[in-house]
C-alpha positions as CSV (number, residue, x, y, z in Angstrom):
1,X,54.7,0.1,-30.5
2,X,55.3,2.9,-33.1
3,X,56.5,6.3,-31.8
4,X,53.2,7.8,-33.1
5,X,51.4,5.7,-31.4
6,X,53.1,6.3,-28.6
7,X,52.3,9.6,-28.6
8,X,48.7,9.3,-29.6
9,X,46.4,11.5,-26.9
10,X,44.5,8.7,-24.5
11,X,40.6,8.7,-25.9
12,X,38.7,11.5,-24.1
13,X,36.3,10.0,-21.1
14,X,32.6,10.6,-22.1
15,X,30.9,13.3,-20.2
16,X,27.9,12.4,-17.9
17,X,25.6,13.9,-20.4
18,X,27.2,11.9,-23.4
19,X,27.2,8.6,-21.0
20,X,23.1,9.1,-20.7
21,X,22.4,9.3,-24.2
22,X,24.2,6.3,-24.9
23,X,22.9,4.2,-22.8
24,X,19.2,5.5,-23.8
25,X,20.2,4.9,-27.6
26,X,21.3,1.4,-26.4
27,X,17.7,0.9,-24.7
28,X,16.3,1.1,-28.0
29,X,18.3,-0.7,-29.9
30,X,16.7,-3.5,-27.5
31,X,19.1,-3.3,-24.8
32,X,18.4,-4.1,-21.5
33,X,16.2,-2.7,-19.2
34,X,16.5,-2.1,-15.8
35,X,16.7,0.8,-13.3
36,X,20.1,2.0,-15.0
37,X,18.5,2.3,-18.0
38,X,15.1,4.1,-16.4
39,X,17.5,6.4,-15.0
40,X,19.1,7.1,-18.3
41,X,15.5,8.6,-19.1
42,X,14.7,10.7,-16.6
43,X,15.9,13.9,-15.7
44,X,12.8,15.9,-17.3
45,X,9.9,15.7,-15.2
46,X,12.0,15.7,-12.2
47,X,13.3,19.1,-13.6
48,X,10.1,20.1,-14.0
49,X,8.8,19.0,-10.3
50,X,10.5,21.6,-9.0
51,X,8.0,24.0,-10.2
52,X,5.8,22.1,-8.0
53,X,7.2,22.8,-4.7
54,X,8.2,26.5,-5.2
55,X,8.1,29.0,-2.6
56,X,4.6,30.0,-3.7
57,X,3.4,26.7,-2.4
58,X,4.7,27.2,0.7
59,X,3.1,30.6,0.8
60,X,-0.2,29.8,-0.1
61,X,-0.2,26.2,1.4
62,X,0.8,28.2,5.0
63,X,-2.3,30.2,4.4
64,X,-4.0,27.3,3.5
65,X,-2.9,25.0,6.8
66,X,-3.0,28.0,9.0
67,X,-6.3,29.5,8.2
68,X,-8.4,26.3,7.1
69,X,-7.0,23.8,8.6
70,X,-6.9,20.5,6.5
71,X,-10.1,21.8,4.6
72,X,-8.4,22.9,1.4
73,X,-6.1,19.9,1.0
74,X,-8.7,18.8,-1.8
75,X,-7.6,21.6,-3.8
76,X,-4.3,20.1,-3.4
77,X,-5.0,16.8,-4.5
78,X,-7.0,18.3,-7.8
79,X,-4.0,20.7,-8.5
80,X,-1.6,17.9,-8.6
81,X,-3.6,15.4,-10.5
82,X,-4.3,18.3,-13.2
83,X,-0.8,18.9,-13.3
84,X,0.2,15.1,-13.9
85,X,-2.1,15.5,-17.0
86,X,-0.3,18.5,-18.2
87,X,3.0,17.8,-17.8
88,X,2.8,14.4,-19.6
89,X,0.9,15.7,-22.7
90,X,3.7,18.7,-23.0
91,X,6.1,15.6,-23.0
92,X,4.6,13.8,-25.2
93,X,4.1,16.8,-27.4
94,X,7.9,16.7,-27.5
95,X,8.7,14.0,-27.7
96,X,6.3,12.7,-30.9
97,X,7.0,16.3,-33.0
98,X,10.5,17.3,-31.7
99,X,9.4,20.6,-31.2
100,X,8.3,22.7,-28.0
101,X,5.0,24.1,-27.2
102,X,6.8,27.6,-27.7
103,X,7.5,27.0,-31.8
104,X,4.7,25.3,-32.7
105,X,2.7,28.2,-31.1
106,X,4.6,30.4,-33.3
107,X,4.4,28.0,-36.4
108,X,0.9,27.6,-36.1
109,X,-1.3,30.6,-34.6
110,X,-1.4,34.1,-36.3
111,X,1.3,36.5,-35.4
112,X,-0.6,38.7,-32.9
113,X,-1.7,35.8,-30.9
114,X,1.4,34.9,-30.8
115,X,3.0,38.0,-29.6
116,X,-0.4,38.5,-26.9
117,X,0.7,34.7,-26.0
118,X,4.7,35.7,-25.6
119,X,3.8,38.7,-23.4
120,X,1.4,36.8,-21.3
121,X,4.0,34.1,-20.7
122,X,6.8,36.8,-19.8
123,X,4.4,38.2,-17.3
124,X,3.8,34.9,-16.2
125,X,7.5,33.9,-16.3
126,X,8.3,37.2,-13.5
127,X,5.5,36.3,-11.1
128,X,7.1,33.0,-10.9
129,X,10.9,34.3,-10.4
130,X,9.3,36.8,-8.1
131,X,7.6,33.8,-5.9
132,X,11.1,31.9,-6.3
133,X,13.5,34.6,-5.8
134,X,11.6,36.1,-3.0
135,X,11.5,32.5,-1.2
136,X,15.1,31.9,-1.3
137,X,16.0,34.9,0.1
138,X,13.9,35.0,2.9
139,X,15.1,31.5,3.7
140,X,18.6,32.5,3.7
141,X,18.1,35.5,5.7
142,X,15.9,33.7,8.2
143,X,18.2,31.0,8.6
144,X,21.4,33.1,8.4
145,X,20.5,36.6,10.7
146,X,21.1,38.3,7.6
147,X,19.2,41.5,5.7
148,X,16.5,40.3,3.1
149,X,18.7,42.7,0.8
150,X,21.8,40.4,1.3
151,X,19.5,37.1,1.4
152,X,18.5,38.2,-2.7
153,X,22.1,38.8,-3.5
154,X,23.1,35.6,-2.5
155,X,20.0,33.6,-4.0
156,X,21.6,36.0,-7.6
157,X,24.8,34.2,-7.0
158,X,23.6,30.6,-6.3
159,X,21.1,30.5,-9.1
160,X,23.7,31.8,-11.8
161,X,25.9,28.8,-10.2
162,X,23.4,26.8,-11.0
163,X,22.5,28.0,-14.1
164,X,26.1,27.3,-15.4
165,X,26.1,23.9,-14.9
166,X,24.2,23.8,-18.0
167,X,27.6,24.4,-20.1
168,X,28.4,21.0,-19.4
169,X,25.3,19.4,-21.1
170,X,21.9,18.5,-19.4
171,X,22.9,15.6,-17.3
172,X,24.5,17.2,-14.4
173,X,21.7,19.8,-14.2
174,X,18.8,17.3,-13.7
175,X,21.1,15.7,-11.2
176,X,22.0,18.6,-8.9
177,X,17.5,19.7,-9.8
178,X,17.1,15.8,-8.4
179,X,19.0,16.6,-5.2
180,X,17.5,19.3,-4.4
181,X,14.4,17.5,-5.1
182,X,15.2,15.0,-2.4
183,X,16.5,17.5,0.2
184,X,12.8,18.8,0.1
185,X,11.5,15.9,0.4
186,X,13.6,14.7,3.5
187,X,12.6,17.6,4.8
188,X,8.8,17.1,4.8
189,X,9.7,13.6,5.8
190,X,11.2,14.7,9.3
191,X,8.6,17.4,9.4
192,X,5.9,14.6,9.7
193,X,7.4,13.0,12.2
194,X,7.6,16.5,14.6
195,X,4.2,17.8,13.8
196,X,0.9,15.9,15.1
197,X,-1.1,15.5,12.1
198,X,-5.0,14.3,12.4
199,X,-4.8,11.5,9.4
200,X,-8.7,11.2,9.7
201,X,-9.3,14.5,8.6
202,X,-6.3,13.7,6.4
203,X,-8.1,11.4,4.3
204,X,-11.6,13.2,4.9
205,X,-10.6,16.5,3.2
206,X,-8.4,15.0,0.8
207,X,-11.5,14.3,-1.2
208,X,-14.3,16.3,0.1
209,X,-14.9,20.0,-1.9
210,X,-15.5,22.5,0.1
211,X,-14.9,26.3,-0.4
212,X,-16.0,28.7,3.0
213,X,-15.5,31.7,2.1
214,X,-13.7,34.4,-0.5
215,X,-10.7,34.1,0.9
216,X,-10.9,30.7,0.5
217,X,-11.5,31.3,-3.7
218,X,-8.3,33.5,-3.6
219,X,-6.4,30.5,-2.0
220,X,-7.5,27.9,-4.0
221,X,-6.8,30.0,-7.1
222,X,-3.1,30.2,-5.8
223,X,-3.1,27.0,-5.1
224,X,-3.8,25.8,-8.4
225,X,-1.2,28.9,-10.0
226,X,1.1,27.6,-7.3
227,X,1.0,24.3,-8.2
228,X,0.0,24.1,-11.9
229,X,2.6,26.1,-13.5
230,X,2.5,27.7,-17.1
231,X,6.4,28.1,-17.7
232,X,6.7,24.2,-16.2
233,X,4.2,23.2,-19.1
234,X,6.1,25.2,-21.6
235,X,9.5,23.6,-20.4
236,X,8.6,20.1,-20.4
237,X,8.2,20.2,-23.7
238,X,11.3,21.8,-24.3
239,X,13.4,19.2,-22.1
240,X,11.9,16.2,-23.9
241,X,12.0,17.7,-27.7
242,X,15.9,16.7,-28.3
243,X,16.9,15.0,-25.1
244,X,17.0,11.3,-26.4
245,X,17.3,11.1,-30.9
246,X,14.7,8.7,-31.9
247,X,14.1,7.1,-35.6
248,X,10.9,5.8,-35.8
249,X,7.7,5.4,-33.9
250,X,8.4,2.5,-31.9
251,X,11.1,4.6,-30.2
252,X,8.6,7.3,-29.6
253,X,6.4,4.8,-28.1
254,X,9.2,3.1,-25.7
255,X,10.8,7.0,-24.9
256,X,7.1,8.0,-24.2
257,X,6.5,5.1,-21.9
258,X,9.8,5.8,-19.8
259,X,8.5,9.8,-19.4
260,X,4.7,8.9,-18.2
261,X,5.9,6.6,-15.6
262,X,8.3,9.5,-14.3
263,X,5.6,12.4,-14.9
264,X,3.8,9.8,-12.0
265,X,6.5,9.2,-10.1
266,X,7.9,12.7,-9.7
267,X,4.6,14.8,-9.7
268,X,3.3,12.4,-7.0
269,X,6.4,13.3,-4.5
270,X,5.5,16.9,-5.1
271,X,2.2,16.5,-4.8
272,X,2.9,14.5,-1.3
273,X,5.2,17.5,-0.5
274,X,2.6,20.2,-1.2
275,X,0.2,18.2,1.5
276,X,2.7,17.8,3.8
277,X,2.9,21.6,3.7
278,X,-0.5,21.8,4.3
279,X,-0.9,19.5,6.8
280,X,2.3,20.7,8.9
281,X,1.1,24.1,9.1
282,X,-2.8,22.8,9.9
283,X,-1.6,20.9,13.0
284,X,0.5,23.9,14.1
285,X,-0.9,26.5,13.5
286,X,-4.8,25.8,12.7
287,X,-5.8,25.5,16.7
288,X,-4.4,28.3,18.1
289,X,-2.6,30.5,15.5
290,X,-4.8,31.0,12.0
291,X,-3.9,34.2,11.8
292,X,0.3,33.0,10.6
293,X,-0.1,33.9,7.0
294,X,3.7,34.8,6.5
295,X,6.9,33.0,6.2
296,X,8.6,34.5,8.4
297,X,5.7,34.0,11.4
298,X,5.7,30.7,10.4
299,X,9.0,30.2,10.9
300,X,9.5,31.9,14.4
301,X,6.0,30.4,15.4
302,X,7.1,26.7,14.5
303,X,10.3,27.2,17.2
304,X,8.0,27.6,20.5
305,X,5.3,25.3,19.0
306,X,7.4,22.5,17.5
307,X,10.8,23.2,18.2
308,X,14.0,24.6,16.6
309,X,14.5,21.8,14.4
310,X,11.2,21.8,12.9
311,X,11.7,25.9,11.8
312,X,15.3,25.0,10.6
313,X,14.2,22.4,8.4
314,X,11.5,24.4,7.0
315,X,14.1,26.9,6.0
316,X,16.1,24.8,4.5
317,X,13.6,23.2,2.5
318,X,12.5,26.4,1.8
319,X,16.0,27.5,0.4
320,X,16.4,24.4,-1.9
321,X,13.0,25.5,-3.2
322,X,13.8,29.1,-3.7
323,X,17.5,28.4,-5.7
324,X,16.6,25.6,-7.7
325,X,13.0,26.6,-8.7
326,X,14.5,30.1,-9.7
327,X,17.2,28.5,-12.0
328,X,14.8,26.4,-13.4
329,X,12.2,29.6,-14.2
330,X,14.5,31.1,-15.5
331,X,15.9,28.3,-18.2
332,X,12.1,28.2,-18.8
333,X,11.7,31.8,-19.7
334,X,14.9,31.7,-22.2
335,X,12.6,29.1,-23.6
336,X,9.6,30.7,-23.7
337,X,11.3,33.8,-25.6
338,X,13.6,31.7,-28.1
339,X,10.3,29.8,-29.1
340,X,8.2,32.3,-29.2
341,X,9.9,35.4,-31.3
342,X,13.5,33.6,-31.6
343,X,14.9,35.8,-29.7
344,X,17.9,34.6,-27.0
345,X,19.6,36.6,-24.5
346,X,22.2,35.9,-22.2
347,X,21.6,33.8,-19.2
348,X,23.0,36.4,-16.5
349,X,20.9,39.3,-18.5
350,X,17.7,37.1,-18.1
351,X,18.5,36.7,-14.4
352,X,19.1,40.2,-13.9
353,X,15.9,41.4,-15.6
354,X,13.3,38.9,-13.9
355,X,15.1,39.7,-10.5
356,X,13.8,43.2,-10.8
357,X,10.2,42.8,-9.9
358,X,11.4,41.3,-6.6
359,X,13.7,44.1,-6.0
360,X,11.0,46.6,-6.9
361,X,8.3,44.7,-4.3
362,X,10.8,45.1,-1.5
363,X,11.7,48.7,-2.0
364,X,7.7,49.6,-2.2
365,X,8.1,48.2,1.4
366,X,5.1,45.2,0.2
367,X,5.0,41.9,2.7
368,X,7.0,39.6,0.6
369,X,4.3,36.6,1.7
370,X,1.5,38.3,0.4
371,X,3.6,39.4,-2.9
372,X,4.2,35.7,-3.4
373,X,0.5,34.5,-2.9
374,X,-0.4,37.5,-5.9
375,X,2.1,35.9,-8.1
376,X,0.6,32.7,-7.8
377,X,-3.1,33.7,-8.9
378,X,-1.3,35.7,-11.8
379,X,-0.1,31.9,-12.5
380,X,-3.4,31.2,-12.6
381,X,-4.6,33.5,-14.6
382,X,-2.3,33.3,-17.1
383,X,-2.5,29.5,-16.9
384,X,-5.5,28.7,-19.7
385,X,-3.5,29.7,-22.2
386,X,-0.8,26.8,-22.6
387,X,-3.0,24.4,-21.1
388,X,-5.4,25.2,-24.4
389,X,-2.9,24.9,-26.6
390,X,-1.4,21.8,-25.5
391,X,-4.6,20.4,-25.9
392,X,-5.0,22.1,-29.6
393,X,-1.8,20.5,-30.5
394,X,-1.8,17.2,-29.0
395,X,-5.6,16.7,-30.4
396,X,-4.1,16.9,-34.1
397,X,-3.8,14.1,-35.9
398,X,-1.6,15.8,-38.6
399,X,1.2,16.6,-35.7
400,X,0.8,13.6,-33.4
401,X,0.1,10.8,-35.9
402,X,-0.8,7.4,-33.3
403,X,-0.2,8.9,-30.3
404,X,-3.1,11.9,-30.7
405,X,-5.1,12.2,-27.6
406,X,-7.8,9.9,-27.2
407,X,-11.7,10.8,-26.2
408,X,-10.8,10.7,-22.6
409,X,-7.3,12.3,-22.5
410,X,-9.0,14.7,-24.2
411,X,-12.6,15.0,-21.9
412,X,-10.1,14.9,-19.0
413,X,-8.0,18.1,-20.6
414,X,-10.9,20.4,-21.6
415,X,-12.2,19.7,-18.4
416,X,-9.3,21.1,-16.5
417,X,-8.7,23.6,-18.2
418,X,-12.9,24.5,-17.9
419,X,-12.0,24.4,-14.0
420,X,-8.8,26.8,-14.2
421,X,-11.4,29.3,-16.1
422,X,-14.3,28.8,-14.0
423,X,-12.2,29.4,-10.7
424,X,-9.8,32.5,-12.3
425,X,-13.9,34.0,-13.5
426,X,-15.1,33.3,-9.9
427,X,-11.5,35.3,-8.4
428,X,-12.4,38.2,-10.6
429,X,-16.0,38.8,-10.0
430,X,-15.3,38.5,-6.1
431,X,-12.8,41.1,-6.7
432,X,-15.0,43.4,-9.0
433,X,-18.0,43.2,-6.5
């Protein structure tokens, strides 16, 4: 052995991120399969899941459960089927043109639209960090004893951790995002087993449409805001865009395979989650306490009713919500802003500036709860406008070459988004009259 190469440095390990790519580039190269190399290819729906269980699903599912009973669970079910839809067309969008929703907005609509579009989704992107923000901390001071004040400080600090992780390439991200994922749904696991839950009326409401009252309206809005989210659509597109090189269309076609099966897979445990919500706080609370339309009553009704294990594990499920669905709306709004007017500002600064609206809400002395179920019909509200222009762009031929939407995909989309409009115009007119 020479003294040189004595003295050469030992090859550098590859990093987590660097391992996934290769093993995904392998895939195509006709590799093997297997659930290795599945895994190798997801990470971006189950990112985007989070979105799905967010504090404002816990809010307006509680006032859902508690107030209705099992009767809005259909809303539920709808919500999460239109979001499947969604999420796997802004994937595909990436996927096929390499670009996000964001920049081809920009590339394609005139420049006032544009900017109307940018502001909207800002607006949109601080009623979700409010929901998000606003959940974690009352989860941590719940849990903890501690001021709400000190419960938001601490939700700053985890979600900045968080949001570091992304130095080291997107791999661990979507790993500690999958976690978190799980701890929620461990959570709503156990909480199945502690609450009684009437599965006939389970199944009955599941798929029967029914709407009481105007509350009722105002709750399904939020439900769908809550649950079909426009900074998730925008950031699906944006995880998928550059996350696995392909060469040709036959490695569109196997990459695009890999991401519909997760879309399934990971919006159907958050859409379980979000009915497990329901259905925990219907068979508490329903009977003898529809009136619980906070967090906080919910938490320190669940202790007499269902013990002290079933209110700590709704706070922590509802901390792992709070911090990882805040890290991830926030990634989503640097997104939003870069694609829209290429504009990117520091990570911390974006945290600082979308924690603001929660701050402001709790000095105006406003019931956090009630703030969070309001940021979820502003979801809604704002929501037509990428679900319109996903469907704009994935309808073109030009962009999308063989994998344009087809008649149904297509029916299916407009007809979603019709319902989104239909219920925001119902919310409005009950509001105005």
């Amino acid at each position: 052995m020479t003294a040189s190469a004595a003295s050469d440095p030992a090859p550098e390990r590859p990093t987590l991120t660097e391992r996934t790519v290769m093993r995904a580039r392998a895939t195509l190269a006709g590799g093997p399969g297997g659930l290795r190399t599945a895994a190798a290819f997801a990470g971006p729906a189950v990112i985007a899941s989070i979105a799905y269980m967010d504090p404002g699903n816990f809010a307006t599912n509680i006032q859902a459960g508690a107030k209705y009973g099992y009767g809005l669970l259909w809303v539920v079910v709808l919500a999460n089927v239109i979001a499947m839809l969604f999420q796997a067309l802004s994937a595909k969008l990436g996927i096929v043109t390499g670009r996000n929703l964001a920049e081809l907005c920009r590339d394609h609509f005139p420049g006032p639209v544009v900017v109307g579009m940018w502001l909207v989704s800002e607006i949109a992107a601080m009623a979700t960090d409010l929901a998000e923000f606003l959940g974690g901390a009352i989860g941590l001071s719940l849990l903890f004893h501690i001021p709400l004040l000190a419960g938001m400080m601490a939700t700053a600090v985890i979600t900045y951790g968080l949001l570091t992780s992304q130095q080291l390439g997107f791999r661990p991200l979507e790993l500690v995002i999958g976690a978190i994922v799980g701890l929620i749904c461990v959570c709503y696991l156990l909480e199945m087993f502690i609450a009684p839950i009437d599965w006939g009326a389970v199944l009955f409401h599941s798929v029967t449409p029914q709407l009481g009252d105007r509350e009722a309206v105002l709750l399904a809005v939020g439900i769908i805001g809550a649950t079909v989210m426009p900074h998730a659509i925008y950031l699906h597109s944006g995880l998928t865009q550059a996350r696995v090189p392909v060469r040709d269309d036959s490695d569109r076609r196997l990459v695009l395979r890999y991401s519909n099966r997760e879309v399934v897979i990971a919006l159907s445990m958050a859409g379980l989650v979000n009915m497990a919500m329901v259905m925990m706080t219907a068979s508490a609370f329903h009977a003898g306490h529809p009136e619980v339309a906070e967090i906080e009553t919910a938490n320190h009704t669940l202790t007499p009713l269902l013990g002290g294990a079933a209110a700590g594990i709704f706070l922590i499920s509802l901390i792992a919500s709070g911090v990882s669905a805040s890290t991830v709306g926030t990634l989503a709004g640097q997104m939003i802003m870069q694609g829209f007017v290429r504009f990117r500002i520091p990570l911390w600064l974006r945290r600082l500036v979308t924690m603001i609206p929660a701050f402001v809400v709790i000095a105006l002395g406003a019931h956090p709860t009630s703030a969070l179920v309001i940021s979820q019909v502003v979801l809604s509200i704002a929501l037509p406008l990428p679900m319109i222009s996903l469907i704009i762009f994935t309808s073109r031929a030009d962009l999308m070459g063989e994998f344009v939407n087809r008649g149904l995909t297509r029916l299916l989309a407009i007809c979603a988004t019709i319902l989104v409009l239909a219920l925001n115009a119902v919310l409005i007119w009950q509001t105005l009259t």
